[in-house]
C-alpha positions as CSV (number, residue, x, y, z in Angstrom):
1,X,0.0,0.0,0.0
2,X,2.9,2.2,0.5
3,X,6.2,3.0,-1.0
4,X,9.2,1.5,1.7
5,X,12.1,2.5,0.0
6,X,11.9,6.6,1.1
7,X,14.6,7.8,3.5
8,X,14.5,8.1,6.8
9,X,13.7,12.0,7.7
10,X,16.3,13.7,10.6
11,X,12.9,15.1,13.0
12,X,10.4,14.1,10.4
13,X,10.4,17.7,9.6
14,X,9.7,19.6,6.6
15,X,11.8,22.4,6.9
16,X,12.0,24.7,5.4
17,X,8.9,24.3,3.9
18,X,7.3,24.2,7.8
19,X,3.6,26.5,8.3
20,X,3.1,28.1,10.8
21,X,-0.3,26.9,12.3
22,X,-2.5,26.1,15.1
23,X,-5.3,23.3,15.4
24,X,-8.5,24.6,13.7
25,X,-10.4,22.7,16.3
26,X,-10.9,22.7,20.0
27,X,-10.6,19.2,21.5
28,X,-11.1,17.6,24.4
29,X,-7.7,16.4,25.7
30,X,-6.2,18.6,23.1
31,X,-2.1,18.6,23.0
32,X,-1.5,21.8,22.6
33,X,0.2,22.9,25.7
34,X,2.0,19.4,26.1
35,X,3.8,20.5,22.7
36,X,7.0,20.8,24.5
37,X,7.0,17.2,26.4
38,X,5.9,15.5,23.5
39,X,8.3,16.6,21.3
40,X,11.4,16.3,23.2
41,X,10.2,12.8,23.1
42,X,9.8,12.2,19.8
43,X,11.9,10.0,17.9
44,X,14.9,11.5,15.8
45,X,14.4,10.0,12.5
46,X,11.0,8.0,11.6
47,X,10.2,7.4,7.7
48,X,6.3,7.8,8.1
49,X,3.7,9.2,11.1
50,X,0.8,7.8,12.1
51,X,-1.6,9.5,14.5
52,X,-4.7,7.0,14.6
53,X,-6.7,9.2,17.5
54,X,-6.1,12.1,16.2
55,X,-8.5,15.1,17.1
56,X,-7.3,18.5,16.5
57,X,-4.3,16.9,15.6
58,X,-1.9,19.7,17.9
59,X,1.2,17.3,17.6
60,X,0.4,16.6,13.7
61,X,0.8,20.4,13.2
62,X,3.5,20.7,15.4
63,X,5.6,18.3,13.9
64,X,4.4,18.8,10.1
65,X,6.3,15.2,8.9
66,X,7.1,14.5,5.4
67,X,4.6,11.6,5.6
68,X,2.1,11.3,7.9
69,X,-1.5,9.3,8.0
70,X,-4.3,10.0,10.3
71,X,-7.1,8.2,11.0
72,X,-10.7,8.6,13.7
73,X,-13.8,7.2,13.5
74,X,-15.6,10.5,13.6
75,X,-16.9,11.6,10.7
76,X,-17.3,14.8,11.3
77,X,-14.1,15.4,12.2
78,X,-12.5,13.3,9.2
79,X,-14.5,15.2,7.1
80,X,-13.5,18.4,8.4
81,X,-9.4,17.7,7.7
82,X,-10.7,16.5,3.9
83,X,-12.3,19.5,3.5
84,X,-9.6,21.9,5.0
85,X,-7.2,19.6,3.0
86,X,-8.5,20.0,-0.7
87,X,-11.2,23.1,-0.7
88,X,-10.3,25.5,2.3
89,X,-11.2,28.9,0.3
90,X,-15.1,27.3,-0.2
91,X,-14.6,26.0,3.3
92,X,-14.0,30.0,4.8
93,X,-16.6,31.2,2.1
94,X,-19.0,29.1,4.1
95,X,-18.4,30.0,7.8
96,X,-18.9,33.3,6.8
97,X,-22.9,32.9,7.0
98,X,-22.4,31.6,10.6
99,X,-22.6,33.9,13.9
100,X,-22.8,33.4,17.5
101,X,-26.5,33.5,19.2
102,X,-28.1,31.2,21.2
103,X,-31.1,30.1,18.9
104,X,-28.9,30.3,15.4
105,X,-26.7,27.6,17.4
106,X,-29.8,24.8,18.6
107,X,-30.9,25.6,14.8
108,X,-27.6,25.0,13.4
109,X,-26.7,22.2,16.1
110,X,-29.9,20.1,15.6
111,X,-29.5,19.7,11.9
112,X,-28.3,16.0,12.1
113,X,-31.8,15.0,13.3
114,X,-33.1,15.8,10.0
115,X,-33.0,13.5,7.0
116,X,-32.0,16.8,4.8
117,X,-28.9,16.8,6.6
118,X,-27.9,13.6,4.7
119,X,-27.8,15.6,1.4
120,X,-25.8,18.4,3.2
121,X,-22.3,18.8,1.1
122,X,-19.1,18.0,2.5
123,X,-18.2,21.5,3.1
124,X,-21.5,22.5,4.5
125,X,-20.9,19.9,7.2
126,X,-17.1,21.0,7.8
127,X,-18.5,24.9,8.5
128,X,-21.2,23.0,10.9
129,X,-18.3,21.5,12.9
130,X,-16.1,24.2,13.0
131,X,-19.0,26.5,14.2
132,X,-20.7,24.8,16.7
133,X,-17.1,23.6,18.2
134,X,-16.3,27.7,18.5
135,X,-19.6,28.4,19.9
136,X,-20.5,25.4,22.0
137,X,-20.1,24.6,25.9
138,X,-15.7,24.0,26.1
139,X,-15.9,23.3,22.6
140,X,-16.5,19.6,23.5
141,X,-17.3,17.4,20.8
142,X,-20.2,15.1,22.2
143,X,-22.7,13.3,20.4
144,X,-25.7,10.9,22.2
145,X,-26.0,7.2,20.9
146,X,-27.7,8.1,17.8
147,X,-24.9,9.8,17.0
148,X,-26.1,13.6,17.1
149,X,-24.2,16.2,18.4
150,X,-26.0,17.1,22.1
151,X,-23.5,20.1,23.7
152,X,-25.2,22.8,25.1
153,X,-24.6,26.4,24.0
154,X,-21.0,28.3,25.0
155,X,-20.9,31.7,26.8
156,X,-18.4,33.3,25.0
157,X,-17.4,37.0,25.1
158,X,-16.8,37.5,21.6
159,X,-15.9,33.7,19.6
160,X,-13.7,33.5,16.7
161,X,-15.9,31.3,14.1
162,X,-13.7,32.0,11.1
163,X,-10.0,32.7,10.6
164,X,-9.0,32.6,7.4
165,X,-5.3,32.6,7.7
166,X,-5.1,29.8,9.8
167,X,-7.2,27.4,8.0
168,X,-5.2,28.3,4.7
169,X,-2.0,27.4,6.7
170,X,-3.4,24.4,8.0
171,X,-4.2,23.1,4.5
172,X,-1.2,23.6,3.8
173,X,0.4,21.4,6.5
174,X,-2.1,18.6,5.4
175,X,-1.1,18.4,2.2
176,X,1.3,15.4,2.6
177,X,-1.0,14.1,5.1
178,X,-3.4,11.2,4.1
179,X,-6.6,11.2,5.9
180,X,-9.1,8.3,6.6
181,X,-12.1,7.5,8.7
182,X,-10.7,4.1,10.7
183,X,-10.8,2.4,13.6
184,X,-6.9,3.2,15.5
185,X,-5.9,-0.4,14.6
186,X,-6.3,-0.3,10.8
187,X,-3.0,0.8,9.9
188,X,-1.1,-2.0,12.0
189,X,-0.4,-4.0,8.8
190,X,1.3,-1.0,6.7
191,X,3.3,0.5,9.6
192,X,7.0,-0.9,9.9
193,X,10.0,-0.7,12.3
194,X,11.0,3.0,10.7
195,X,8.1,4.4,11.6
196,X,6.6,6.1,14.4
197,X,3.3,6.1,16.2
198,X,1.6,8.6,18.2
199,X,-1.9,7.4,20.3
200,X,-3.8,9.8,22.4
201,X,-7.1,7.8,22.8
202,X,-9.9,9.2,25.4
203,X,-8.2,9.1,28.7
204,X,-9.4,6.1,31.2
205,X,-10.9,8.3,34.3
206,X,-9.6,9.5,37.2
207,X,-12.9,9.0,38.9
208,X,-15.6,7.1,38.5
209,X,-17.5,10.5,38.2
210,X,-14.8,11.8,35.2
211,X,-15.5,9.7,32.3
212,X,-16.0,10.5,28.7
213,X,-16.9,8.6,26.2
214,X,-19.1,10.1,24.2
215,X,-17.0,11.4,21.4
216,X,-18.5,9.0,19.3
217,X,-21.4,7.4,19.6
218,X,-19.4,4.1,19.7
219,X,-17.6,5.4,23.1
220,X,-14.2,4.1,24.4
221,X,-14.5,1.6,27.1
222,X,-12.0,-0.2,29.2
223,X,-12.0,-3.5,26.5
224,X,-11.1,-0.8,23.9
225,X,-8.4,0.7,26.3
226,X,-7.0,-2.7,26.5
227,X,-7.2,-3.9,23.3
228,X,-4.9,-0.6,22.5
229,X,-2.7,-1.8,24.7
230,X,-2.4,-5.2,23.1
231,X,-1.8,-3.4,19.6
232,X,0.7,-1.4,21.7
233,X,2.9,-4.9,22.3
234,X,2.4,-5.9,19.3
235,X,4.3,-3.1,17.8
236,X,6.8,-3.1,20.2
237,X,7.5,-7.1,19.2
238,X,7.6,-5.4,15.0
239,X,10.3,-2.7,16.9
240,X,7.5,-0.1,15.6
241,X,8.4,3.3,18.1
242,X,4.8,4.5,19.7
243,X,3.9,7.4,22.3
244,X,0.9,7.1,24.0
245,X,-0.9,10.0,26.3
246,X,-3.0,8.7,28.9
247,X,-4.4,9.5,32.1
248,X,-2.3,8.9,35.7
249,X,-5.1,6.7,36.5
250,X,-3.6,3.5,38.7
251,X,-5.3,1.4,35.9
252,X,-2.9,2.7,33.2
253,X,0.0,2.9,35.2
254,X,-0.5,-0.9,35.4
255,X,-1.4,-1.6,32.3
256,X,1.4,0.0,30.7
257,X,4.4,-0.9,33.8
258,X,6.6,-3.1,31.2
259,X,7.2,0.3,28.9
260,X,9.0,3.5,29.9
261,X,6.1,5.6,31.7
262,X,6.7,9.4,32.3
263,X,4.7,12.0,34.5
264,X,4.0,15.1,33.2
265,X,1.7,18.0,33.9
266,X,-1.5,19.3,32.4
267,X,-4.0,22.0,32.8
268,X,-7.7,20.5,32.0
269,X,-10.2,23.0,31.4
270,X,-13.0,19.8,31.0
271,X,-15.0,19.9,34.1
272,X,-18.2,22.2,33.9
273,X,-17.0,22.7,38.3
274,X,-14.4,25.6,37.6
275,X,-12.8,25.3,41.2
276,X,-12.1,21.7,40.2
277,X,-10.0,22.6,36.6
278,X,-6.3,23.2,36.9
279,X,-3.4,20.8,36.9
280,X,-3.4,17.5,36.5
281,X,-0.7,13.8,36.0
282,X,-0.6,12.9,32.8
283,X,1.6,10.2,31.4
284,X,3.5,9.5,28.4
285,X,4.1,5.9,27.4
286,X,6.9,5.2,25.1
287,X,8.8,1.7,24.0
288,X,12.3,3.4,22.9
């Protein structure tokens, strides 16, 4: 399926051809301010990247490899990076009809209730995401078991729906990117001991009262958690270098005890409690 006989790449990184860009999204458990620890981490010299969880993809943008695929079984969001990919000008024509107030966002947000949003064009949909993730509660993507997105309205002071010069840079770092809707362990069979892997899968709770799983309608359950973890030592038997970001939960700290495990701080802005957001343990998994 893909060409093995490309070089290796010192950093993976494109330079100087490197943009200059931000996620276009807001995710929950983005990596944006983890930037730092992860890439310090990051392998010297990888071939190809693969990020199969990949959300705003902060890292993915960060990094900007020579050869990269990324993979989620959201639609939505998979759609969005095709769209941003191959038609970002109609894409920013689009969110210009959008503005922030209350009703305009249930009108906008229960669309995919109705059988005419079936017929709705890709970029259509991609403005949709990217409006109702500026304007909703924490920009948290959550969607009920029929799949339809169910986050409240955001209090913002003044939301930035569209910026133009960030979505065109963004396309520009996806262009060497392949994109797929896929479950994270469909690439196993193509990846090979010169590449690098990057997981950050919903987090496994702190609490019993903390869990998420409603990013898709699917959710990600402790059998899911550990049949990541089993991919994760299968790779490490192909000498296939992964990262994973997970929670400090005790669960993951045994699940993962045979690999390198480092500690590192995050601020969470998730919990609707505001007294209860601030830092929090976080750990990086590696097997190199």
């Amino acid at each position: 399926m893909h060409d093995n006989t490309a070089e290796s790449v010192e950093n993976a990184l494109r330079s100087p051809e490197k943009v200059v860009c931000r996620p276009f999204l807001k995710w929950v458990g983005g990596k944006s301010q983890l930037l730092p620890e992860l890439g310090k981490r990051a392998p010297k010299k990888f071939r190809r990247y693969y990020e199969p969880f990949v959300g705003a993809g902060a890292f993915l943008f960060n990094l900007q490899p020579k050869q990269a695929f990324i993979l989620d079984v959201n639609n939505d969001l998979i759609n969005a990076y095709n769209v941003v990919k191959t038609d970002v000008e109609s894409l920013i024509e689009d969110l210009r009809q959008h503005f922030y107030e209350k009703d305009y966002f249930y009108k906008i947000r229960d669309v995919d209730r109705l059988d005419d949003y079936k017929k709705w064009s890709p970029i259509a949909r991609a403005s949709r995401l990217i409006f109702l993730n500026k304007t909703c509660f924490n920009g948290l993507y959550r969607v009920n078991s029929k799949g339809q997105f169910n986050t409240p309205f955001g209090r913002y002071t003044n939301p930035t729906i569209l910026d133009g010069d960030n979505l065109r840079a963004c396309s520009k770092a996806l262009q060497n990117v392949s994109i797929q809707i896929a479950d994270f362990r469909d690439f196993e069979s193509n990846a090979t001991n010169e590449d690098f892997v990057y997981f950050d899968p919903p987090y496994v709770p702190l609490s019993t009262t903390a869990y998420f799983t409603s990013y898709s309608e699917r959710g990600f359950d402790s059998k899911m958690q550990i049949e990541l973890f089993e991919l994760c030592k299968r790779l490490d038997k192909k000498n296939i270098k992964f990262m994973l970001s997970n929670s400090s939960a005790t669960y993951v700290l045994e699940l993962y005890k045979d690999f390198k495990i480092e500690i590192v701080a995050a601020n969470r802005a998730i919990n609707s409690n505001g007294t209860r957001r601030g830092p929090v343990n976080e750990v990086i998994v590696t097997n190199y």
